[in-house]
FIKOLZA-1660 file (N, C-alpha, C; in steps of 0.1 Angstrom, whole numbers, plus 5000, padded with zeros to 4 digits):
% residues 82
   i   px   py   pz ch aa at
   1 2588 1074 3379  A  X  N
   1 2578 1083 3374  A  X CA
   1 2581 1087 3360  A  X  C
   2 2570 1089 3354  A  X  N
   2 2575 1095 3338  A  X CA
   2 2574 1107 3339  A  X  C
   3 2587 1110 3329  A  X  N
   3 2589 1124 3327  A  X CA
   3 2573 1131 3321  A  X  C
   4 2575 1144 3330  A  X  N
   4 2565 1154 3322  A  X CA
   4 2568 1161 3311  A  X  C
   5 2556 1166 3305  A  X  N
   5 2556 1173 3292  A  X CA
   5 2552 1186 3291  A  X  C
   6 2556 1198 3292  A  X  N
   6 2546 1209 3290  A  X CA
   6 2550 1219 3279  A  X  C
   7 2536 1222 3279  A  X  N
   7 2531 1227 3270  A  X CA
   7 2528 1241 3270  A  X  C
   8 2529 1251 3259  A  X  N
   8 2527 1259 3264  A  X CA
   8 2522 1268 3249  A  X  C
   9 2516 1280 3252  A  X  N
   9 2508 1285 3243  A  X CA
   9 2513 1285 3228  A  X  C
  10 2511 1282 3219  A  X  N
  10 2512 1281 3202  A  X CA
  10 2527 1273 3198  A  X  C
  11 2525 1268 3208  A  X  N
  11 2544 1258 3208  A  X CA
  11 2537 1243 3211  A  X  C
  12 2537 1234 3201  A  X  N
  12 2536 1218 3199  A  X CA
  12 2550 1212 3204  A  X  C
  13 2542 1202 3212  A  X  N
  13 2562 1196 3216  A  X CA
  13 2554 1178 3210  A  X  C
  14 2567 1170 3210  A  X  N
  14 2566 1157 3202  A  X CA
  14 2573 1148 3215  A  X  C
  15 2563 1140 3217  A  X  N
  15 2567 1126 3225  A  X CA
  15 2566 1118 3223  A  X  C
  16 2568 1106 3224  A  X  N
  16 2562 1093 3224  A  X CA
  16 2554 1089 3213  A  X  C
  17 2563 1093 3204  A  X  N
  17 2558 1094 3191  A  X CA
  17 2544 1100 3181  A  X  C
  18 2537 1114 3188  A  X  N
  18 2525 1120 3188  A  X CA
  18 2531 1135 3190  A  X  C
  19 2523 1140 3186  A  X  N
  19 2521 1154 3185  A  X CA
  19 2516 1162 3194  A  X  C
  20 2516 1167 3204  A  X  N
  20 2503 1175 3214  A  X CA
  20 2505 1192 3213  A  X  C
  21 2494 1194 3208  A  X  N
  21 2497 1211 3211  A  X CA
  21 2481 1219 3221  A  X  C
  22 2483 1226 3226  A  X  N
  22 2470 1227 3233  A  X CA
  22 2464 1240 3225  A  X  C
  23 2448 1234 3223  A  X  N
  23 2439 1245 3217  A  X CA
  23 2435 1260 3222  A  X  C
  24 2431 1255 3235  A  X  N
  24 2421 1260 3246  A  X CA
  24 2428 1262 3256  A  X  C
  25 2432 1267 3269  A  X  N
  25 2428 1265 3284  A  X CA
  25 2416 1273 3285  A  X  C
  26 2403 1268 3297  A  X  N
  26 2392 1281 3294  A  X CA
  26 2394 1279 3314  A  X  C
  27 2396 1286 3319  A  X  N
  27 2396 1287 3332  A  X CA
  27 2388 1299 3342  A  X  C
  28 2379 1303 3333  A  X  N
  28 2371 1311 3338  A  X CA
  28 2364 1309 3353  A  X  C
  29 2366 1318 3360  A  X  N
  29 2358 1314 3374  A  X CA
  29 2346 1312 3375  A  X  C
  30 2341 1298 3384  A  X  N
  30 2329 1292 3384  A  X CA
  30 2324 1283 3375  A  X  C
  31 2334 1280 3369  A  X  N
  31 2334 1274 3357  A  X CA
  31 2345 1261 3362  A  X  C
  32 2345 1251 3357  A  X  N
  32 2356 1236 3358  A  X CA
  32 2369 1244 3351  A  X  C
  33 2381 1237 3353  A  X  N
  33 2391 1242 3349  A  X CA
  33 2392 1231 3335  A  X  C
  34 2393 1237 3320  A  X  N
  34 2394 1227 3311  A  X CA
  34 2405 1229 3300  A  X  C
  35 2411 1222 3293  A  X  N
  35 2420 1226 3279  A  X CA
  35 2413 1216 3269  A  X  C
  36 2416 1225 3258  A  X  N
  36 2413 1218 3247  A  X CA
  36 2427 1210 3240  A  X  C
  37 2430 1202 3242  A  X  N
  37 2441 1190 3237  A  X CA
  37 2441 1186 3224  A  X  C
  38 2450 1192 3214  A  X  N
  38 2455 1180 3201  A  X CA
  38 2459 1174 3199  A  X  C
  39 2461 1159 3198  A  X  N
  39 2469 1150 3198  A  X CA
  39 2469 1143 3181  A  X  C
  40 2483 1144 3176  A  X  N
  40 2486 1137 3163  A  X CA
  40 2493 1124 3168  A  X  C
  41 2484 1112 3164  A  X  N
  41 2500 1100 3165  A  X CA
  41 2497 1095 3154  A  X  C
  42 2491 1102 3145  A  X  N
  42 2488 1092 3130  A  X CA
  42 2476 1095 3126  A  X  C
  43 2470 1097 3138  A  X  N
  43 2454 1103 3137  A  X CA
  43 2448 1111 3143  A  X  C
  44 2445 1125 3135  A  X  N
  44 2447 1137 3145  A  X CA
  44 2434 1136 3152  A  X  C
  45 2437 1138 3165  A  X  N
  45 2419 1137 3178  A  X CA
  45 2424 1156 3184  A  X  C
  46 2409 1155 3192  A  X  N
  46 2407 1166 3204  A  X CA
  46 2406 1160 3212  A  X  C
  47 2410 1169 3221  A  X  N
  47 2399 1161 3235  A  X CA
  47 2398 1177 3244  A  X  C
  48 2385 1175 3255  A  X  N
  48 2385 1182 3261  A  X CA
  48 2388 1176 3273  A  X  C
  49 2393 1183 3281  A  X  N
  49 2401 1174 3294  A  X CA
  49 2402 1183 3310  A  X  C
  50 2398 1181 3325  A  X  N
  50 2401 1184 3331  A  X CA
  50 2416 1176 3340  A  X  C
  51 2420 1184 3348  A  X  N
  51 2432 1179 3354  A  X CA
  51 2426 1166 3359  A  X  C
  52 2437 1156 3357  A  X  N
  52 2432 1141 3359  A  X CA
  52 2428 1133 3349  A  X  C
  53 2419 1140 3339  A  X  N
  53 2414 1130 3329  A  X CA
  53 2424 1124 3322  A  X  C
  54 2423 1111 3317  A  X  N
  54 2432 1103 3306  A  X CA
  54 2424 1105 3294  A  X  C
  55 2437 1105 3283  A  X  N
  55 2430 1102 3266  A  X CA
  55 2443 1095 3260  A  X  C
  56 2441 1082 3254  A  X  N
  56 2447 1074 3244  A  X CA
  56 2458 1077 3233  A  X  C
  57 2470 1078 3237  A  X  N
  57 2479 1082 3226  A  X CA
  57 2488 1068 3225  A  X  C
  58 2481 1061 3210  A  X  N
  58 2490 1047 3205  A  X CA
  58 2481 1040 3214  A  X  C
  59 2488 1027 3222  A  X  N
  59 2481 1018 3229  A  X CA
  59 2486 1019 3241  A  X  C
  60 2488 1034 3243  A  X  N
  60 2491 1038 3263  A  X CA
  60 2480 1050 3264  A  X  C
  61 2482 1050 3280  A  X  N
  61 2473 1057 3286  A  X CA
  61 2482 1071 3295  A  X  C
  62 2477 1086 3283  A  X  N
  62 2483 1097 3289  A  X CA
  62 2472 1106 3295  A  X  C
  63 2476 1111 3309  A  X  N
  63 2469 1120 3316  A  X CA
  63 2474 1135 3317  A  X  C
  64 2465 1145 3319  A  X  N
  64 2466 1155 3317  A  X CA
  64 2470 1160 3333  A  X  C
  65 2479 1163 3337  A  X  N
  65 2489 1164 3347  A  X CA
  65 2481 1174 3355  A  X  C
  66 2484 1187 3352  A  X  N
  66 2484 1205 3362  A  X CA
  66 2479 1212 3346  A  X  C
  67 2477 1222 3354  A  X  N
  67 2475 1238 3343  A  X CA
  67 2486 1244 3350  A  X  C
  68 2493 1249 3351  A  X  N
  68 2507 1260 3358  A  X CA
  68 2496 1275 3352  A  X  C
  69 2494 1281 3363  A  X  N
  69 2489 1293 3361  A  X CA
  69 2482 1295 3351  A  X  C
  70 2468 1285 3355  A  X  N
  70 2455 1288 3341  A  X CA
  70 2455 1306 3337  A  X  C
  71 2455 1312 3346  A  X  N
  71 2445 1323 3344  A  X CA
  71 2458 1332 3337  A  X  C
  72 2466 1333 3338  A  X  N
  72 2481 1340 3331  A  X CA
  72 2488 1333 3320  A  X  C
  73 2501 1331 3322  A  X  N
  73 2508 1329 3310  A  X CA
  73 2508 1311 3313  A  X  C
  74 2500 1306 3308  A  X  N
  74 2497 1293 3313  A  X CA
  74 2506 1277 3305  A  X  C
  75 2509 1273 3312  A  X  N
  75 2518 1257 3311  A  X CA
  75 2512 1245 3315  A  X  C
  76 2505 1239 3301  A  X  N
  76 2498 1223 3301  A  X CA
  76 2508 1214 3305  A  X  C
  77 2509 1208 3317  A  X  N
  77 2515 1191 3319  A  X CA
  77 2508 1180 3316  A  X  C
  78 2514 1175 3309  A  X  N
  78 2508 1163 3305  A  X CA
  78 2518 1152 3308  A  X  C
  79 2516 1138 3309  A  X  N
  79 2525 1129 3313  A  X CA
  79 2519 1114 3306  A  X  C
  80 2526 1101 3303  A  X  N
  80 2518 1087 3306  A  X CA
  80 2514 1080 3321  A  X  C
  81 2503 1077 3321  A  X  N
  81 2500 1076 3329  A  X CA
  81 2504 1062 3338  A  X  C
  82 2506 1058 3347  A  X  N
  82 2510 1050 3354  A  X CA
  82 2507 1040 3358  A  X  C
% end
């Protein structure tokens, strides 16, 4: 399994040669659970993403893992996807 990645509020971590820092989590009730994702690998993108979705970093495929405690002090996993 590949190692995870998390993320956490105004703290960017570097993997796999890319940048990710998270914009957003909006986890409001009744609402989908979403983050807003930055990713730098040369070319800086967003994405909006719920748990599950994949977005393209280089020519692999990374998914957005868990939210660790949306509604509190909250921690984005992200991982490559498998």
């Amino acid at each position: 399994m590949t190692a995870e990645i998390s993320i956490r509020h105004g703290v960017q971590r570097k993997a796999g040669g890319a940048f990710f820092g998270v914009i957003h989590v909006d986890a409001r009730p009744g609402y989908p659970l979403t983050v807003r994702l930055g990713v730098d690998d040369g070319e800086e993108r967003q994405y909006t993403l719920e748990p599950g979705d994949t977005f393209p970093v280089h020519d692999e495929t990374w998914v957005l893992d868990r939210v660790d405690d949306p509604s509190g002090n909250w921690r984005v996993v992200i991982r490559k996807a498998e």
